[in-house]
N, C-alpha and C positions, 0 to 999 in steps of 0.2 A: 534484617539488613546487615550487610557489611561493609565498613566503613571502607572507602579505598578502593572497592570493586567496582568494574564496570559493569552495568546492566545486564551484561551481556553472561558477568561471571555470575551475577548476583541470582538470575533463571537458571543458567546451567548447576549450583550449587542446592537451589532448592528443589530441583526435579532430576536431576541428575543429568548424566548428559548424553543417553541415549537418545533417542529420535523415537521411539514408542515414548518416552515419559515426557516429552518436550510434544509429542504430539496430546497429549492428557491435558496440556495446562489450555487459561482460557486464552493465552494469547494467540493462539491457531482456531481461525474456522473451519470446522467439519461441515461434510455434506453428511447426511442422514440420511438412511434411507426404509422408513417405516412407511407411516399411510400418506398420501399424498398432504393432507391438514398440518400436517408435524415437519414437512419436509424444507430441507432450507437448501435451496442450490444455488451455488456459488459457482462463476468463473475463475479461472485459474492464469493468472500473466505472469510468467517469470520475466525478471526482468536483473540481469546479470550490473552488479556496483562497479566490476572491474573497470567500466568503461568510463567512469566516471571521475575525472581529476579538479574539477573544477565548475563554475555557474555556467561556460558556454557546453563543456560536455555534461554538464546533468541536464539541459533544457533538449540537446541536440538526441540524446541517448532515450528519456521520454517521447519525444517528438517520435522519432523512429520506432520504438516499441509499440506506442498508442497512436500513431497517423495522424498526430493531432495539424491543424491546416496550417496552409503555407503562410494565412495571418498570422499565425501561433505569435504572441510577444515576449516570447523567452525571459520571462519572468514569472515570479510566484503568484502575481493578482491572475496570469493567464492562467496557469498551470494550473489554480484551483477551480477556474471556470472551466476548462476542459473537465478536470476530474467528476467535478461535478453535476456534468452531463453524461457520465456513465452507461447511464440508463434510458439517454431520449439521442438517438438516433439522427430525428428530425435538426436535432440542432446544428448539426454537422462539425463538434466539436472534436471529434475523436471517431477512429475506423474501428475502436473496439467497445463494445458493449456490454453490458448485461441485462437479464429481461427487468421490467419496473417490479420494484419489490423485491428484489434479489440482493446482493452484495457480490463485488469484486474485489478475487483477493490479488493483491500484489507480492506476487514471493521472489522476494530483496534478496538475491544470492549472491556473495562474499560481501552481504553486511557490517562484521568489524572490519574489516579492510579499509571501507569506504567508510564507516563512523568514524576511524583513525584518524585515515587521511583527507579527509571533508568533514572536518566537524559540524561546518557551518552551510553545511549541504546537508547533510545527514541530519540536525535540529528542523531544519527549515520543513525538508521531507515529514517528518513527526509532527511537528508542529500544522501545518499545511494541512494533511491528511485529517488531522483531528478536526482541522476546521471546516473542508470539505463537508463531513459528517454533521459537523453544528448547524452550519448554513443550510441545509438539508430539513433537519429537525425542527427550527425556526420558521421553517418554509410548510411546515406541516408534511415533509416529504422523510421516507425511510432512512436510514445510513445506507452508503452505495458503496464505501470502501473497508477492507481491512487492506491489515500489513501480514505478512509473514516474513518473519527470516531465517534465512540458510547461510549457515555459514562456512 
């Protein structure tokens, strides 16, 4: 660790800061493609921070990305219940999916920008996702999210 760095220097400093050795580390899910038993397929959402200044445009900016519905309650107890139907269709919580048993990745592009200037958008995002995943596993059901970032 170093004292003082952001996250963001702290990964860049221990793998370097190419994009093949930031692709090595385990923070980034791979798709594999060996025998069908080994294989892990993943969706891929990019989903641009720039747009993002605030709690009305990070709900508005999800919303848009994921189709989440016109109920959507632009809040994080919503946002987690949208995410966390990823995978089930039927629920009609979001226009984008993945098959069950699968993971979606979200690749966060100009992430320090928006950790900067949305600290408290950016936590909540982290925070939130992780929980997603918990709720999931508690449920006896797989993890449905990663995160990627590009910055």
């Amino acid at each position: 660790m170093h004292p003082g760095k952001s996250a963001f220097d702290q990964v860049r400093l221990a793998v370097g800061n190419s994009e093949a050795n930031l692709a090595k580390t385990p923070f980034f899910v791979h798709k594999r493609r060996s025998n069908y038993a080994e294989m892990v397929t993943t969706a891929k959402v990019p989903l641009d921070c720039k747009n993002i200044r605030d709690w009305n445009s990070f709900h508005e900016e999800f919303a848009r990305v994921f189709g989440f519905p016109d109920f959507y309650g632009k809040n994080m107890d919503a946002w987690i219940d949208c995410m966390t139907s990823l995978d089930a269709p039927e629920d009609g919580l979001s226009n984008v999916h993945c098959e069950p048993g699968t993971v979606l990745t979200l690749e966060l592009e100009n992430i320090e920008a928006f950790a900067n200037l949305c600290p408290e958008q950016y936590k909540a995002l982290i925070e939130c996702s992780a929980f997603v995943n918990w709720r999931r596993l508690e449920r006896g059901n797989p993890s449905v999210l990663a995160l990627s970032f590009r910055y």
